[in-house]
N, C-alpha and C positions, 0 to 999 in steps of 0.2 A: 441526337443522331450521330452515327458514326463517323469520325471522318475517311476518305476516299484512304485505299493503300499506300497509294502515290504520294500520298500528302505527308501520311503518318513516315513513309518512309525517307522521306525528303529531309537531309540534314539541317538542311537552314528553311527549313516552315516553322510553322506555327508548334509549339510543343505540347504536349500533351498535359493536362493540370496532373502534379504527383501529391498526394496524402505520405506525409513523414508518421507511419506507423509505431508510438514507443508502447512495449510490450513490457506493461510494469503487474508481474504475475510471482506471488507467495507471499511472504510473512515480510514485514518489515522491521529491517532493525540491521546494525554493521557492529563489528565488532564481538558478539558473540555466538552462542552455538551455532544460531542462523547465520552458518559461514555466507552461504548463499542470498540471504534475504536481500529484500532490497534500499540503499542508503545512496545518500547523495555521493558517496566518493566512490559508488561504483557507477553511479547514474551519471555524473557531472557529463563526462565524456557523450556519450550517447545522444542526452539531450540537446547541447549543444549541439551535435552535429545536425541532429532533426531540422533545428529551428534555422540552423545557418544555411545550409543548404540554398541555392540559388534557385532549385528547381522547384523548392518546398511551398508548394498553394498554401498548404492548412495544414496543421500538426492534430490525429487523433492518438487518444490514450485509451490503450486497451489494459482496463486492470479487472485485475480477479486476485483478491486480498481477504483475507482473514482478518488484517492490521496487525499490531506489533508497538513499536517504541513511539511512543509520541513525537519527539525528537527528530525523529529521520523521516516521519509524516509529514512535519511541517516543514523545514529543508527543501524536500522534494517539494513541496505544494513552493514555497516562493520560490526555486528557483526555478519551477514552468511559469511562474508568474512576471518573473523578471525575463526570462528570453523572452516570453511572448510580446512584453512592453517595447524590449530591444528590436526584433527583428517584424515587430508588427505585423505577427500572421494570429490568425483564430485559431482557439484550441478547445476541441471536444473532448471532453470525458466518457467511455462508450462500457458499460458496467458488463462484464461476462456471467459467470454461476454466485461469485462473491465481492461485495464493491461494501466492506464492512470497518467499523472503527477505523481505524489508520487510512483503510483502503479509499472511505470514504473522505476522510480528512486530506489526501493527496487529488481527490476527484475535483476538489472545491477551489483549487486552482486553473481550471478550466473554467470558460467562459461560458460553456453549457454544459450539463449533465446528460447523456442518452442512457435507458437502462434498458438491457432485453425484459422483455413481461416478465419473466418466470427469475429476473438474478435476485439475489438475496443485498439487500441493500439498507443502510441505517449501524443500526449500536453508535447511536454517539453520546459515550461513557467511558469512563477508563475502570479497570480493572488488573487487582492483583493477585496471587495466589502462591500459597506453599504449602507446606510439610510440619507438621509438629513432629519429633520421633527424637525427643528425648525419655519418652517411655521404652522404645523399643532400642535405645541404646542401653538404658538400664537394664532391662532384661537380659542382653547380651552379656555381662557385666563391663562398658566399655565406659572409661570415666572420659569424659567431655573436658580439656582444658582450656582455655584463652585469655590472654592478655592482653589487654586494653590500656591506652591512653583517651582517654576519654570518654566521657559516659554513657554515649550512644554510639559510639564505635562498632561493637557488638552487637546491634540492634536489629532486633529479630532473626535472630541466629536460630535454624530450624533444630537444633540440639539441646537448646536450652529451652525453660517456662517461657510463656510468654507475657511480655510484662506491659502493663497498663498505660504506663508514660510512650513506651515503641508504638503501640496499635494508635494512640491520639495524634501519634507526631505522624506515621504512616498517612492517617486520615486526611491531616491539614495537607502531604504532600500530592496527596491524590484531589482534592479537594480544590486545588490551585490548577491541576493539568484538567481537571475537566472544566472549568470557567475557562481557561484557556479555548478548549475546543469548543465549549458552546458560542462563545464570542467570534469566534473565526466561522462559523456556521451561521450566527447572525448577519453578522459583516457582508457574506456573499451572497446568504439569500435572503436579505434583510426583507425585500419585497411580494418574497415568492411563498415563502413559509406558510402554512393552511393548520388550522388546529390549534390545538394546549400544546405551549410548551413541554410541559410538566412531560407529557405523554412523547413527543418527538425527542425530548433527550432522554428518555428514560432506561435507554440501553437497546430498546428493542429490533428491531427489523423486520424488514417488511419485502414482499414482493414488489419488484419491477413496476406493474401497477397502481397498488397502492403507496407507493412511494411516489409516483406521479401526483396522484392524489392528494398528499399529504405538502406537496412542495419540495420535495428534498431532492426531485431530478425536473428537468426539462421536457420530457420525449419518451417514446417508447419506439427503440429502433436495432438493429445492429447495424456494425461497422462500415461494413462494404455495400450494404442496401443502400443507408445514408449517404454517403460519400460520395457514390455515382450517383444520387439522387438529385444531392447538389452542384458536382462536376461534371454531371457527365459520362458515359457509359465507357467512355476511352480515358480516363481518372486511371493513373497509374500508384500504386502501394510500391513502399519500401518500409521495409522495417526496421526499426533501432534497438537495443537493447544492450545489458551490461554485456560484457567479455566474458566469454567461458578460457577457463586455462584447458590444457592438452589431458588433463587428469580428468574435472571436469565433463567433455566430450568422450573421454573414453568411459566415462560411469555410464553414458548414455543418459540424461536429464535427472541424474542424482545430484541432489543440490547440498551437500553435506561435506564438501571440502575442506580441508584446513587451508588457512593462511599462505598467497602467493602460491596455491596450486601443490600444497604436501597433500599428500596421501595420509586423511583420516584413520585415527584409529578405530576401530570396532566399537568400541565402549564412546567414544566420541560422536560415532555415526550412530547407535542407536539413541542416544539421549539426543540429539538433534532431531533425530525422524517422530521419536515420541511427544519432544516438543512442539513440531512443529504439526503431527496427527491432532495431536490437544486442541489448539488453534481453529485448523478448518471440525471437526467435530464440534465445538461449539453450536456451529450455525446446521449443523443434520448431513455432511458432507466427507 
């Protein structure tokens, strides 16, 4: 039940429970094309302020992720892991259209999983991809040169053959980051997990539902249902998120910026948009 106006409006009553909303939404990864994606040294800020906050009841995490860099997956997952131990508040995971690979691997840092019915949720696998087109340089007639120190230096260079010792050593590196993820997937829902392994890590994904099902979320809910659910109908939202620069705002939600807010080139912006269409098309999106 509501509280009276009187009350709510009364400076020194009772205060209202607020939800610290962090809005962790695209491709993850810092440092390359995905100017915009999301990494801990854009997140550091934000989160913190979530958790630290006086007002802050509970921290929910609203992600819609395709995934991205292993690395800035894990990052983000311990350092909501570490404020939430620091400032000892709860944190939900609350899955939008895509809670996938990375997306998921960041989710498991919460203390529970929500997924709407219908989000697309799971891939936990890594994967890599490129280009062969030293045939189509040939044709061009364009000769390919490079100098190396060292004998994997060069190593899987999309201009050259591709050679049998790169694709093995590729493997074992891929090979280490998915044990990686399947261990930290074990670790959080050691108890919860339903099924063949074989089948749950096997890249695939699943509905909202059947990922209930399956163990790999908690709940089937959204955000602001849940929240008031549990707080209370007068639960106040604020939301966190990374800094847009002035460039950024003026693109209007183009996430393809260059470094400290320069203006993208063309050629830069569409290999980033294509990168990053690749990504959610994966999953039918």
């Amino acid at each position: 039940m509501s509280r009276p106006l009187w009350s709510r409006l009364n400076p020194f009553g009772p205060k209202d429970p607020q939800v610290a909303v962090v809005r962790l939404h695209g491709p993850i990864g810092g440092g390359s094309s995905f100017r915009q994606g999301l990494s801990i040294d854009r997140l550091e800020a934000p989160l913190r302020a979530a958790f630290a906050s006086r007002r802050t009841t509970a921290v929910a995490l609203s992600i819609n992720s395709p995934g991205g860099s292993p690395v800035q997956s894990d990052l983000i997952k311990s350092r909501i892991e570490a404020l939430a131990r620091e400032f000892d508040k709860p944190v939900t995971a609350f899955t939008e259209d895509l809670c996938a690979s990375g997306g998921y691997w960041i989710a498991l840092g919460a203390d529970e999983i929500i997924a709407h019915p219908s989000s697309i949720v799971g891939s936990i696998g890594v994967i890599t991809a490129g280009f062969g087109l030293q045939e189509a340089i040939s044709k061009l007639g364009i000769e390919r040169r490079v100098y190396t120190k060292g004998t994997s230096k060069g190593m899987l260079d999309p201009f050259q053959a591709e050679k049998p010792d790169d694709v093995a050593r590729l493997d074992d590196l891929l090979q280490d980051l998915y044990e990686s993820f399947k261990d930290t997937v074990r670790r959080r829902r050691v108890t919860k997990l339903k099924g063949d392994e074989d089948e749950l890590f096997s890249g695939a994904v699943w509905t909202g539902t059947r990922a209930l099902e399956n163990g790999l979320v908690d709940g089937l809910g959204e955000l602001r249902g849940v929240m008031r659910q549990r707080y209370g109908e007068d639960v106040r939202f604020r939301r966190y998120g990374p800094a847009r620069s002035l460039w950024q705002r003026l693109r209007r939600g183009t996430d393809f910026g260059g470094p400290a807010g320069e203006a993208p080139s063309l050629a830069h912006s569409l290999i980033a948009a294509v990168e990053e269409r690749l990504l959610w098309n994966r999953f039918g999106l």
